[in-house]
C-alpha positions as CSV (number, residue, x, y, z in Angstrom):
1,X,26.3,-28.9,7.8
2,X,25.4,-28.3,11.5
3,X,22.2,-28.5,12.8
4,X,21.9,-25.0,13.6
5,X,22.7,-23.6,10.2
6,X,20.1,-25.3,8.5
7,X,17.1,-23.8,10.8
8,X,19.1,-20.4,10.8
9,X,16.1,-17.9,9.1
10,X,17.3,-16.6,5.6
11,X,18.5,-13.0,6.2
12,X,16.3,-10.7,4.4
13,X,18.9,-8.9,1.9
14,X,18.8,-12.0,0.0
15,X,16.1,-13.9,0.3
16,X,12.7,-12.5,-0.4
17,X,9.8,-11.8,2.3
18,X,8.1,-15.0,0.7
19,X,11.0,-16.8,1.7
20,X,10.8,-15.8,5.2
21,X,7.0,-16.3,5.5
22,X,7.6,-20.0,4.1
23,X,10.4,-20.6,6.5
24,X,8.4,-18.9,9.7
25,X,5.7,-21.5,8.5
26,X,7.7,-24.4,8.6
27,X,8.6,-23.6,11.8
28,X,5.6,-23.3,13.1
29,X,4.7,-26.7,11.5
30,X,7.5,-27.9,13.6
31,X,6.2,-26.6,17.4
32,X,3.6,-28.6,19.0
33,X,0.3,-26.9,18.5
34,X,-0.4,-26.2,21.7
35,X,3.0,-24.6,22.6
36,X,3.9,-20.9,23.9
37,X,6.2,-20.5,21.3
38,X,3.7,-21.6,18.2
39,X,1.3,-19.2,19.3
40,X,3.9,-16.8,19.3
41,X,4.9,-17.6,15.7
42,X,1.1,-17.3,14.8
43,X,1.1,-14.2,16.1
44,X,4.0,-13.0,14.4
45,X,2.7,-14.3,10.7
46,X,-0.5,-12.7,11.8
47,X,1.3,-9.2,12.2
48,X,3.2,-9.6,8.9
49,X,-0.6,-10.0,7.3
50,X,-1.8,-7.3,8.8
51,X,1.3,-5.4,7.8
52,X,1.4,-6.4,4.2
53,X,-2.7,-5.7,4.0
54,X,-1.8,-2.4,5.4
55,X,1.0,-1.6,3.1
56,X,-1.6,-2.7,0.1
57,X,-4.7,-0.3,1.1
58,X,-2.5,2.5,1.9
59,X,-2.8,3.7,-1.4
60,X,-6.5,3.6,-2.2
61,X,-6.9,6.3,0.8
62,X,-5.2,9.2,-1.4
63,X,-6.8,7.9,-5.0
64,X,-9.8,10.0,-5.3
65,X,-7.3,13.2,-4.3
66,X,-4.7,12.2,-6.4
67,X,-7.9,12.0,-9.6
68,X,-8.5,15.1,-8.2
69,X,-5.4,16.6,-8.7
70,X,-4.7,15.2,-12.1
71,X,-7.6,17.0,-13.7
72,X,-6.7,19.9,-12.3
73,X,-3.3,19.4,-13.5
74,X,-4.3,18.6,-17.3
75,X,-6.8,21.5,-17.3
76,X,-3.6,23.8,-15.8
77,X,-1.5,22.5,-18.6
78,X,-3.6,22.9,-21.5
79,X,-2.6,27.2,-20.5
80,X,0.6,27.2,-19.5
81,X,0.4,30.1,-17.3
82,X,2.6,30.5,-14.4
83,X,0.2,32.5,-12.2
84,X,-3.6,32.7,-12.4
85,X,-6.1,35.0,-11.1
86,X,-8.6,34.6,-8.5
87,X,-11.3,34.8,-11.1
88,X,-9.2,32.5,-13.1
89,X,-9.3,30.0,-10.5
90,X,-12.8,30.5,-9.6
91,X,-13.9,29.6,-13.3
92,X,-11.3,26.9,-12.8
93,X,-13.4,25.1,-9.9
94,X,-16.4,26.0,-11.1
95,X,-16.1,23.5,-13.9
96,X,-14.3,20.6,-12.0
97,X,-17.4,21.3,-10.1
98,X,-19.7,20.8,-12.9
99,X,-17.5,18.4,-15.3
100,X,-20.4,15.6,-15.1
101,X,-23.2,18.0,-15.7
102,X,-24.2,16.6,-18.9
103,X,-23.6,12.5,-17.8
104,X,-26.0,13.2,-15.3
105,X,-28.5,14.9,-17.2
């Protein structure tokens, strides 16, 4: 094999992103600390962090409305009705309001 094919970075339909993080790490292991192009690479494995950190906390911004939701949707579920009235809903949010009454008491 040429020299070139063995540094060539896995493409990313095969090989997994923890492939491509190990292999932009041994890269940078290669570069002379001090180099333009290592701190470019620390940069770049910096950014994938902060991308994957991202990716993982996205979720946990919707949580309490998706709870939210889900009691609502079990408490609509238990009737089976397509349409409800405005008193209806009312009661409805009147006891999501007070579910934890009695915990708290």
């Amino acid at each position: 094999r040429l020299a070139w094919e063995v540094l060539k970075m896995p493409k990313e339909g095969r090989a997994g992103k923890s492939q491509i993080r190990d292999h932009k790490i041994k890269q940078l292991g290669a570069l002379h600390p001090n180099s333009r192009k290592a701190a470019q690479k620390q940069g770049e494995l910096l950014h994938d962090d902060k991308k994957a950190m991202h990716i993982l906390t996205k979720d946990l911004k919707w949580k309490p409305q998706l709870q939210k939701f889900q009691w609502f949707q079990k408490a609509v579920w238990m009737d089976q009705k397509k349409m409800y009235t405005a008193d209806e809903l009312t009661a409805l949010a009147a006891e999501y309001v007070t579910r934890n009454d009695e915990t708290i008491v």
